[in-house]
Legacy VTK file of the C-alpha trace (Angstrom):
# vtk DataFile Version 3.0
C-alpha trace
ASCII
DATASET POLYDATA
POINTS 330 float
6.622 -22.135 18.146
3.334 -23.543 19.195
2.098 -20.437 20.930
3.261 -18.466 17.385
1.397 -21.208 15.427
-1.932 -20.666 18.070
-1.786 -17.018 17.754
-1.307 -17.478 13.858
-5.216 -19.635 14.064
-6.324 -17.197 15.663
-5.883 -14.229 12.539
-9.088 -13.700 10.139
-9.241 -17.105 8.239
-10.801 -16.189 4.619
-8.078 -13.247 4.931
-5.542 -15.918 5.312
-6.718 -18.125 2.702
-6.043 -15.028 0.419
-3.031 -14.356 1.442
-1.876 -17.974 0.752
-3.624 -18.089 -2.869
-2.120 -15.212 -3.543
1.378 -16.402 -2.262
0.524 -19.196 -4.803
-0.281 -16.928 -7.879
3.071 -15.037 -6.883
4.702 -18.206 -7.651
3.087 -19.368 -10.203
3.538 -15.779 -12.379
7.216 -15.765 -11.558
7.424 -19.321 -13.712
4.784 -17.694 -15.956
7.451 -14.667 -16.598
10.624 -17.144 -17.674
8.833 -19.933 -19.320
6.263 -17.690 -21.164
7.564 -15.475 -24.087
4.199 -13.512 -24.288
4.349 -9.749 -23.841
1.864 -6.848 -23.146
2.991 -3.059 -23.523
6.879 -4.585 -23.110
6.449 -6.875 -20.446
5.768 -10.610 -19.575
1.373 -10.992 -19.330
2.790 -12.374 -15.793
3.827 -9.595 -14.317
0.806 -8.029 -13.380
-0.438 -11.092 -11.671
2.587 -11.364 -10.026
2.046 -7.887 -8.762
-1.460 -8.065 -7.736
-0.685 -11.651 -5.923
2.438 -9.963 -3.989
0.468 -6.685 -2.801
-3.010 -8.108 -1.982
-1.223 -11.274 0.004
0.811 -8.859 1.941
-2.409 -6.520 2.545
-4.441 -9.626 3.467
-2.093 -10.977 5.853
-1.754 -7.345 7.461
-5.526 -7.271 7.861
-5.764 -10.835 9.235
-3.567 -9.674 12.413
-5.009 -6.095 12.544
-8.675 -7.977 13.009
-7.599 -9.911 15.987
-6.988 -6.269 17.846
-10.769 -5.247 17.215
-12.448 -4.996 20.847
-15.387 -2.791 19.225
-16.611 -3.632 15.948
-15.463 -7.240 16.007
-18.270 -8.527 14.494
-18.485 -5.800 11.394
-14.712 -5.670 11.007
-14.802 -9.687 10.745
-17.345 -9.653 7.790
-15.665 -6.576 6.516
-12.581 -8.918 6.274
-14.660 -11.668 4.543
-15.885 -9.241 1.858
-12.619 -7.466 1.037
-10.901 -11.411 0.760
-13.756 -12.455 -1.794
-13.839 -9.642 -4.196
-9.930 -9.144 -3.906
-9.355 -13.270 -4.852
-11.913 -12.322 -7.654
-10.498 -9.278 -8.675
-6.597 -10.728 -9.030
-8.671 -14.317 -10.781
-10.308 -12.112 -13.497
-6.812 -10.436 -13.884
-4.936 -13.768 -13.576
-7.382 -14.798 -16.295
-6.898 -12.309 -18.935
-3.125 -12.592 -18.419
-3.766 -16.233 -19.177
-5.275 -15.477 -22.204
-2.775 -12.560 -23.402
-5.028 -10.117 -23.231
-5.530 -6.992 -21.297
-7.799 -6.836 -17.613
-8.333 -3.039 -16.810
-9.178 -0.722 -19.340
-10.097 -2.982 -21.554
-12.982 -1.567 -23.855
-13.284 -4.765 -26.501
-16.754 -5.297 -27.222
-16.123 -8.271 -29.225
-14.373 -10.686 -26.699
-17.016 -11.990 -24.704
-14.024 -13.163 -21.958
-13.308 -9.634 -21.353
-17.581 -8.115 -21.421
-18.223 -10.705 -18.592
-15.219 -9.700 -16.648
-14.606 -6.032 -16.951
-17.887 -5.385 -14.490
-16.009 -7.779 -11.767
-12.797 -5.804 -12.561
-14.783 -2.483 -12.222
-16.958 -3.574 -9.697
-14.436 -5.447 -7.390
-12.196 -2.533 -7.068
-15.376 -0.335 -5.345
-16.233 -3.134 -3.154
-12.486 -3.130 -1.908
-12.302 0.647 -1.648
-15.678 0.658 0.161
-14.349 -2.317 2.465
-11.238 -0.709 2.945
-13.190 2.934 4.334
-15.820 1.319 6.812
-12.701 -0.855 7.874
-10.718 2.289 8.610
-13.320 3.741 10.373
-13.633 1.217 13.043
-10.292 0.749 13.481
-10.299 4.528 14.099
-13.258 4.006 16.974
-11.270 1.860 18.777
-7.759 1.819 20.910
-5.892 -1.574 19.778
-2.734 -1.876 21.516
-0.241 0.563 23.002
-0.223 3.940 21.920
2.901 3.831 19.536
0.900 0.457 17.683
-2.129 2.685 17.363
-0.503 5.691 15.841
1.088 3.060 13.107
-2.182 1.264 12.475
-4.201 4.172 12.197
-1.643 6.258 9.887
-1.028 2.962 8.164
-5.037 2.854 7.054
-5.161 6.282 6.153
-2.174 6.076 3.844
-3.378 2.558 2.184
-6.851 3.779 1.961
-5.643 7.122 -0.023
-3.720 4.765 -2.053
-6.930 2.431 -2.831
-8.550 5.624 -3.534
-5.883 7.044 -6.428
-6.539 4.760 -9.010
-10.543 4.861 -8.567
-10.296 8.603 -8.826
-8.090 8.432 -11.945
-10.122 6.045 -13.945
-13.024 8.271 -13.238
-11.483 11.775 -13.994
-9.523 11.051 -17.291
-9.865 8.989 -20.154
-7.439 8.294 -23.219
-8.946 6.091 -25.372
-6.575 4.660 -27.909
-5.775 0.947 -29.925
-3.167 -1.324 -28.797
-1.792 -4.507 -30.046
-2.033 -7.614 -26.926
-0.144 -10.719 -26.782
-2.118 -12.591 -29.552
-1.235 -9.731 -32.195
-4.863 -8.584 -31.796
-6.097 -4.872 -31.822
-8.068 -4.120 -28.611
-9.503 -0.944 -27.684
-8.233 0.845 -24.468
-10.720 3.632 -22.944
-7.719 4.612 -19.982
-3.667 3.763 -19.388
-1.842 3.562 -16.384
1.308 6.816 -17.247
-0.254 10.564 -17.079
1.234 12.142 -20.136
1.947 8.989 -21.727
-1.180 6.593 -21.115
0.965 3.881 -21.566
4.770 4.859 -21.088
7.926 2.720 -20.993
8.384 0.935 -18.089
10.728 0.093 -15.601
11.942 -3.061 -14.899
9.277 -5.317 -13.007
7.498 -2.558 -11.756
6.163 -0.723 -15.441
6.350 2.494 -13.520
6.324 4.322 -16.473
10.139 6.515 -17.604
8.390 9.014 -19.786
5.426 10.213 -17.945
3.814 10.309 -14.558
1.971 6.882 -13.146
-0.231 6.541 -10.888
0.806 3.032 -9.617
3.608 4.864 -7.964
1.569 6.828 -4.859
-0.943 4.148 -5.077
2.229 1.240 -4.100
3.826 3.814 -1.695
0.276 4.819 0.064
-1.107 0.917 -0.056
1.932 -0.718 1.321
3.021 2.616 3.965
1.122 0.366 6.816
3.780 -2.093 6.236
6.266 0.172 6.634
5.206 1.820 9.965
4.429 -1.533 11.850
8.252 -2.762 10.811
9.118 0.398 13.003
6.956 0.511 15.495
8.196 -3.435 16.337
12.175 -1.922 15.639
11.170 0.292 18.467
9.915 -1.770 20.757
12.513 -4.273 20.233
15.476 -1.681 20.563
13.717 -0.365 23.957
15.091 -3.310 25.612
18.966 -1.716 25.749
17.820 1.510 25.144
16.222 2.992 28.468
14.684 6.527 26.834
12.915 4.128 24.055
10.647 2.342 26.748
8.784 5.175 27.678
5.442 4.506 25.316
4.951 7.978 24.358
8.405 8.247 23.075
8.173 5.815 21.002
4.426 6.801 19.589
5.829 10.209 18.943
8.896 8.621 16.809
6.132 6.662 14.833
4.468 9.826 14.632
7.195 11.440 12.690
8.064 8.459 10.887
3.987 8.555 9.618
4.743 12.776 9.206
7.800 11.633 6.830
5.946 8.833 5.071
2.612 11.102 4.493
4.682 13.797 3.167
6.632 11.457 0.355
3.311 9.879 -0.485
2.059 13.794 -1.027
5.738 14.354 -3.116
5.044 11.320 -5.669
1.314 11.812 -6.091
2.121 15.455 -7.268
5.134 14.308 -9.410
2.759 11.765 -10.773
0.071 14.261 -11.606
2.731 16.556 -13.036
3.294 13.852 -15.713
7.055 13.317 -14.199
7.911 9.900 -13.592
9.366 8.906 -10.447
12.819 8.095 -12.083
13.394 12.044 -13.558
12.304 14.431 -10.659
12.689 17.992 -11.684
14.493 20.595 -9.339
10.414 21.236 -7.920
10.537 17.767 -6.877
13.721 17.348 -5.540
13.191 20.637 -3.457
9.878 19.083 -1.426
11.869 15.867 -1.145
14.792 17.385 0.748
11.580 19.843 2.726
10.388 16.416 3.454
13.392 14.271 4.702
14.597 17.798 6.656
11.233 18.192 8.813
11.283 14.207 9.449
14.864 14.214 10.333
14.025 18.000 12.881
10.926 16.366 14.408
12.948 12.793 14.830
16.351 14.502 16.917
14.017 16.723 19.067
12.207 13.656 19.941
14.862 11.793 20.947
16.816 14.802 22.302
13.878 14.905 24.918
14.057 11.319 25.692
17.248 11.087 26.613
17.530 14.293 28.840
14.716 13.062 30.738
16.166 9.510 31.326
19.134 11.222 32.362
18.047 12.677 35.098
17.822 10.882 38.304
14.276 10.032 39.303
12.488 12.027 41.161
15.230 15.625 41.048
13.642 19.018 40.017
13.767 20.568 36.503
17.229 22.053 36.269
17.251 26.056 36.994
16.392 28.381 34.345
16.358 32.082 34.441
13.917 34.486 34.184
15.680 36.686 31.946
LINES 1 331
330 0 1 2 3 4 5 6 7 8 9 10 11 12 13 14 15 16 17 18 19 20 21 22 23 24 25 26 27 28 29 30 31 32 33 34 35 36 37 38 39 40 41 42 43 44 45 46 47 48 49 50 51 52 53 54 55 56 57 58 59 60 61 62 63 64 65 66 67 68 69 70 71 72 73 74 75 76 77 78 79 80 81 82 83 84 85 86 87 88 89 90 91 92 93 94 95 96 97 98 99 100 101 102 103 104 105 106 107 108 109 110 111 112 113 114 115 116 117 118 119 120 121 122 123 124 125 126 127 128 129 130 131 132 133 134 135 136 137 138 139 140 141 142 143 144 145 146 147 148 149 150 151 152 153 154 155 156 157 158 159 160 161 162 163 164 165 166 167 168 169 170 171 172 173 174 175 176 177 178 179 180 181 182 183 184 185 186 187 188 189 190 191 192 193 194 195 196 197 198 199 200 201 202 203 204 205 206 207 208 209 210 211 212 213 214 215 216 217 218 219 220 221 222 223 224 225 226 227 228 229 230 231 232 233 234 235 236 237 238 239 240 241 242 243 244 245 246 247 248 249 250 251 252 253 254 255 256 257 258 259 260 261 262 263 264 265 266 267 268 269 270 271 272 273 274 275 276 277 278 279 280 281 282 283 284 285 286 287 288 289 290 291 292 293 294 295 296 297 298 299 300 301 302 303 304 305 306 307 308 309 310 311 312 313 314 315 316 317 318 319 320 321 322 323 324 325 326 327 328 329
């Protein structure tokens, strides 16, 4: 435990301290959501902070261990770190704040509230200084070897995939706009220059989420993308855990190669709901298209997967050191 706990003091500390405000705001909105009868768009004005606190904490924390691997680029990747924990605490505090108030944070085109003028340019603002954080960051991870080869294959996939998804809402906001008049949590008319649903700039939600039922949303590959680092680091630490009674898993390569195709799988669903999305389909009612690149998807993962570990396990089942069994010329 105290080795764990030294290791732990060791991780990016502004990172950290993010991660553990936002821990706090993800505890504080889920009181906020029973307690609190407000609603925006048909759901509690805590359930975007709650969100926001749940996916930058768990983002921060990743990058607060992925910084302690840096052996090139410490330096850069360390203030890097800093800047992405400042403007994402100040990012999720303006949104945090106009929840507060029962009003709306992003999108929000009121010219009268003077709340909402001064903190739409840190809403706007702080989501290109993350995105631009988040690309140098990748970059110098991508310079770099950080571990064994199956932990670099899931870092570096992992920062492609979340950097796509920081990239997918930036590009949306820029590309369309739906300007329209909604009603907030205070029964007040505010003007709305974009919406979250594609088709329906607002939708109905789902449950917790607000993944929109009767349109595309682009929260969907943006959650999937952002959170697919997660995701392949969980495996990549299955797999080295499971090598220990499994003798053709603690061969390296094998086990980079079955991140690989876990990171070919995960890539290739990201693609499947960003298309859906732009479609207009939400994620819930996938047409036969859909359902059709799905099953392409889960077949190639599943092909690439058994021929890896058909490989592995002839090779460990061969004595060490004996000859390639015979094959014929014909």
């Amino acid at each position: 435990m105290t080795s764990l706990l030294t290791h732990v003091r060791a991780w990016h500390r502004p990172l950290v301290v993010c991660a553990a405000l936002m821990l706090g705001l993800v505890l504080v909105s889920g009181v906020g959501t029973v307690v609190d009868g407000r609603m925006l768009l048909d759901e509690s004005v805590w359930v975007k902070p709650l969100k926001f606190g749940f996916g930058f904490g768990l983002y921060a924390v990743t990058l607060a261990w992925l910084l302690t691997k840096l052996t090139r680029g410490r330096r850069l990747g360390r203030w890097l770190g800093t800047v992405f924990a400042v403007a994402a605490t100040l990012e999720v505090g303006a949104i945090t704040a106009q929840a507060a108030r029962g009003t709306f944070s992003h999108f929000n085109a009121d010219q009268t509230d003077p709340v909402t003028l001064a903190l739409v340019p840190l809403l706007t603002f702080g989501v290109m200084v993350i995105v631009i954080a988040q690309l140098i960051l990748a970059i110098v991870v991508l310079i770099q070897r950080t571990g064994g080869a199956a932990l670099n294959r899931a870092i570096r996939s992992g920062l492609a995939l979340a950097t796509f998804g920081m990239v997918v809402p930036v590009f949306w906001m820029v590309t369309e706009i739906h300007s329209r008049t909604v009603t907030d949590a205070n029964g007040h008319s505010v003007q709305m220059y974009q919406g979250h649903g594609i088709g329906d700039p607002d939708g109905h939600g789902m449950p917790l989420t607000n993944w929109s039922v009767t349109g595309g949303d682009f929260r969907v590959p943006h959650f999937f993308a952002l959170h697919g680092i997660q995701v392949l680091l969980l495996i990549a630490a299955v797999l080295a855990a499971l090598a220990a009674e499994r003798v053709w898993l603690r061969d390296e390569k094998v086990r980079a190669r079955l991140v690989g195709s876990a990171a070919l799988g995960y890539t290739g669903l990201v693609a499947v709901v960003t298309w859906q999305a732009w479609r207009g389909q939400s994620l819930i009612h996938p047409d036969a298209a859909t359902l059709l690149a799905l099953v392409a998807v889960l077949l190639l993962t599943a092909v690439t997967t058994a021929r890896v570990i058909a490989t592995a396990r002839r090779a460990t089942a061969r004595p060490a050191g004996s000859p390639e069994p015979f094959r014929s010329a014909r």
